[in-house]
C-alpha positions in Angstrom: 11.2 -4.8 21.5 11.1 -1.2 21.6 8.0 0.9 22.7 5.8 1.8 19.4 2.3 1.8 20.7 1.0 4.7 18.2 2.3 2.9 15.4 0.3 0.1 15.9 -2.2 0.9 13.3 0.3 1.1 10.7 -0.4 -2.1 9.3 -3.4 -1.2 8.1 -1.7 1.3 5.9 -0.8 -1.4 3.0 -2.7 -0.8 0.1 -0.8 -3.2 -2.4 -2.1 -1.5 -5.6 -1.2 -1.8 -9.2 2.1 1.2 -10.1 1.9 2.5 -13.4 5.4 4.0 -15.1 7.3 4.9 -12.2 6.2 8.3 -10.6 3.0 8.0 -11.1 0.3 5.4 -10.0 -1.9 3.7 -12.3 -5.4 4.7 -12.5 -7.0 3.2 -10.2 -9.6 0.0 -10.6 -13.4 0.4 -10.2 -12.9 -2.2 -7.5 -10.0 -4.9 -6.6 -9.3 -7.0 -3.5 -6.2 -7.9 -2.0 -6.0 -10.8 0.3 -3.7 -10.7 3.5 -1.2 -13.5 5.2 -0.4 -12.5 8.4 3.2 -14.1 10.3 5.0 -14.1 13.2 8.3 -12.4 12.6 10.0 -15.2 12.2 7.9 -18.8 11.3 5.3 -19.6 9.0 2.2 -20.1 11.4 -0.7 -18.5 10.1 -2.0 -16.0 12.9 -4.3 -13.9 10.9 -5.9 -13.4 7.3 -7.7 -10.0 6.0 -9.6 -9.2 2.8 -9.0 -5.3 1.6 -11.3 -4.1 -0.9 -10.5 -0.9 -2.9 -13.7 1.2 -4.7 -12.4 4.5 -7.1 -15.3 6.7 -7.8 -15.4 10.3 -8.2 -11.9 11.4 -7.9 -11.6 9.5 -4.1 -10.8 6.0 -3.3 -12.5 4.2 0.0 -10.6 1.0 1.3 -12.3 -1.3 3.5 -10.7 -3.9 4.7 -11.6 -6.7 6.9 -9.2 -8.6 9.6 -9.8 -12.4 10.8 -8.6 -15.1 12.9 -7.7 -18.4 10.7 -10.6 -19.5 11.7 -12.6 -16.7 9.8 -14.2 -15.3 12.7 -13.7 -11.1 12.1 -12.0 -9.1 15.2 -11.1 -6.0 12.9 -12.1 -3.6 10.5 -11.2 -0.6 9.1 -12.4 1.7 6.6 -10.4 4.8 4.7 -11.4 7.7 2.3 -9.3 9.8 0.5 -8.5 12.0 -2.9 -7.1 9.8 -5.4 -5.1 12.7 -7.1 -3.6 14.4 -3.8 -4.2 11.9 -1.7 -5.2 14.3 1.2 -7.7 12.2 3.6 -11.1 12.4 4.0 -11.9 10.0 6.4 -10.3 6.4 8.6 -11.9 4.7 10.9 -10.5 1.7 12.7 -13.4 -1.1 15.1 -11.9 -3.8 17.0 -14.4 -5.7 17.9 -12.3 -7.9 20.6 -11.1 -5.0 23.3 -13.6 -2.2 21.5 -10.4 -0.2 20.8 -11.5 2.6 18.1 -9.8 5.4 16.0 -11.0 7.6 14.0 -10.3 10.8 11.2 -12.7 12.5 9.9 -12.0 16.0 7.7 -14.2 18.8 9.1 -13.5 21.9 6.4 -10.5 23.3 7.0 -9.3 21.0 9.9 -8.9 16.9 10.9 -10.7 15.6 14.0 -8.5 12.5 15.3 -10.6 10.4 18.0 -9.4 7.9 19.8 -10.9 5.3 22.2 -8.5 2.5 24.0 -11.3 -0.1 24.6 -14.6 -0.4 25.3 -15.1 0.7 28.7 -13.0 3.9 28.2 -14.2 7.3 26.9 -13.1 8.7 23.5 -11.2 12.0 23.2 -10.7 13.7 20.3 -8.8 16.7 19.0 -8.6 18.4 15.7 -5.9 19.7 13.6 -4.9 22.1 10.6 -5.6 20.6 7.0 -1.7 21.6 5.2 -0.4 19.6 2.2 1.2 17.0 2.3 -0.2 15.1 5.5 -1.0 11.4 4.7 -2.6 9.0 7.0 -1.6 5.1 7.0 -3.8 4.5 4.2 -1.6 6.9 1.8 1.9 5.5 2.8 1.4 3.1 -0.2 0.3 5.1 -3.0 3.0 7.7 -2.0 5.6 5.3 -2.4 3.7 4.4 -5.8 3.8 8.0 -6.7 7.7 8.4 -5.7 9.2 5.0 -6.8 11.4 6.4 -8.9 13.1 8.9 -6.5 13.3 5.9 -3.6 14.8 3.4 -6.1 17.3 5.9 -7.0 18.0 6.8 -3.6 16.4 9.8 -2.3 15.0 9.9 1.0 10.7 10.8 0.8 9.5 12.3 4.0 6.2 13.8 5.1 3.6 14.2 8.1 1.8 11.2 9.2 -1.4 11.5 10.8 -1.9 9.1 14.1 -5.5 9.2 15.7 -4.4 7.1 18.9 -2.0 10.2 19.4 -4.5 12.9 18.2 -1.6 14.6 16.4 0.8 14.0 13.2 4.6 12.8 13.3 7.4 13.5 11.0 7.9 10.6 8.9 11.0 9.4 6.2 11.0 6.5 3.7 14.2 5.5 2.0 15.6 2.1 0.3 17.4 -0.3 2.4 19.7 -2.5 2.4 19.3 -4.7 5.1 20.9 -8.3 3.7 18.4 -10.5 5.4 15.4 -9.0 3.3 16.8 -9.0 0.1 16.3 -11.1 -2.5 16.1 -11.3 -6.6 13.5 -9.1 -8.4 12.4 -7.1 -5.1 13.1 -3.7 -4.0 12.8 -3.1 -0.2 12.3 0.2 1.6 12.5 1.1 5.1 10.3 3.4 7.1 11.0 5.4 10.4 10.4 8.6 12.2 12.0 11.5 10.6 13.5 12.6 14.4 16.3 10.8 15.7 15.4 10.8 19.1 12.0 9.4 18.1 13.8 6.5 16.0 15.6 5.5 19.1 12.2 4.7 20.7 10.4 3.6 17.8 11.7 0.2 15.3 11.2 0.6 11.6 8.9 -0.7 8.9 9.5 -2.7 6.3 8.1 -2.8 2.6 9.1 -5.5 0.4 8.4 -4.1 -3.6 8.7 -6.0 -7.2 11.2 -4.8 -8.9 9.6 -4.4 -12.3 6.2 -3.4 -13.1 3.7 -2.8 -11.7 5.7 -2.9 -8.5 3.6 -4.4 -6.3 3.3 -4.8 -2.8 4.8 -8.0 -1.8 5.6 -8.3 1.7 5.4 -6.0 5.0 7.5 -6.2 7.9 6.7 -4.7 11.6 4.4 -3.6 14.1 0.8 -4.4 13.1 -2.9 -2.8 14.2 -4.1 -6.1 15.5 -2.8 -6.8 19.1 -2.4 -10.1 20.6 -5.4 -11.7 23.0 -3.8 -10.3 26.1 -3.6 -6.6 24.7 0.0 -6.3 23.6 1.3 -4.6 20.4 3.2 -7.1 18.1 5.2 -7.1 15.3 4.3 -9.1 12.3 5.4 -10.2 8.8 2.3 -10.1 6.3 1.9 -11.3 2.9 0.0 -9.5 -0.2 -1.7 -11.7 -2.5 -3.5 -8.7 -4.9 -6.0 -9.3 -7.7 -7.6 -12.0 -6.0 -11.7 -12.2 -6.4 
């Protein structure tokens, strides 16, 4: 498997939402859940569960979302803030409470400050960055393919700058529709996510996003490398699936 260390964190980007008419999302809920299934790549033993909640208030939308062992003990918890129109962030923070690993982004005026902290016993570093449009942080990725649907189903390719605290800086991202036979099945649309460089790509595997089809174009399945790292320390590559709407 192929180095992708400051991708880990990308599974806590799904937001599995409710799409309006494609090209623009749906207003957003007060509140809704979405419950979490979390895979090997291949098999169906259950190796993790997590609970995201999603509040709208006030023109910004804050996702928490909780991570578990089967067991329900928690060892994982993030939280994200951002501008429901533009979706420009506002805040992401990221506690693992096994290794003490933390991340955070926090908007300071006219600049980000991305911190980052490997584990418990080392000291965070932090740097800061221009605000410019257009940056999205994992917590975006899905309502920017909500807001876009319509140009990735038709075949364009979406790219932007993706903010990554564990690297203190942003990367160059694309998203486009596959067609990679062993994900596709009837009434889904699947699209593929990978670093717009291709020197980067050659270091870094792609994510996977399995859609609906048909309104409201949900969310259904993810495929690839996951925040949550296995008990000795190692990044991993999961499949996870969305169950939204849930109480």
């Amino acid at each position: 498997m192929r180095a992708a260390c400051w991708l880990a964190l990308l599974a806590g980007l799904l937001i599995p939402g409710v799409a309006g008419a494609q090209g623009a999302p749906a207003p957003a809920p007060a509140q809704s859940n979405v419950r979490m299934t979390f895979y090997p790549a291949q098999g169906d033993t259950v190796l993790y569960r997590g609970l995201r909640t999603i509040r709208s208030a006030a023109g910004r939308v804050t996702v928490t979302t909780v991570f578990s062992l089967p067991s329900g003990k928690p060892i994982q918890r993030t939280e994200a803030v951002y501008e429901a129109a533009s979706l420009a962030p506002i805040s992401w923070h990221l506690d693992d409470e096994r290794s003490g690993e933390a991340e955070s982004l926090v908007r300071e005026g006219d600049a980000l400050r991305l911190s980052y902290r490997a584990d418990a016993h080392s000291a965070s570093k932090s740097d800061t960055l221009p605000r410019r449009p257009g940056q999205m942080f994992t917590a975006t990725v899905e309502p920017l393919i909500e807001r876009d649907l319509a140009r990735l189903t038709a075949g364009e390719v979406v790219r932007f700058r993706l903010l990554v605290p564990s690297r203190r800086d942003s990367y160059g991202f694309r998203i486009q529709r596959d067609d990679t036979p062993a994900l596709q099945r009837p009434g889904t649309v699947v699209l593929r996510m990978d670093p717009d460089s291709w020197l980067v790509r050659r270091l870094v595997d792609p994510l996977y996003f399995v859609l609906q089809a048909q309104p409201p174009h949900r969310v259904l399945e993810f495929r690839g490398r996951v925040s949550i790292k296995t008990d000795a320390g190692d990044d991993q590559d999961l499949r996870i699936v969305y169950d939204a709407g849930q109480p």
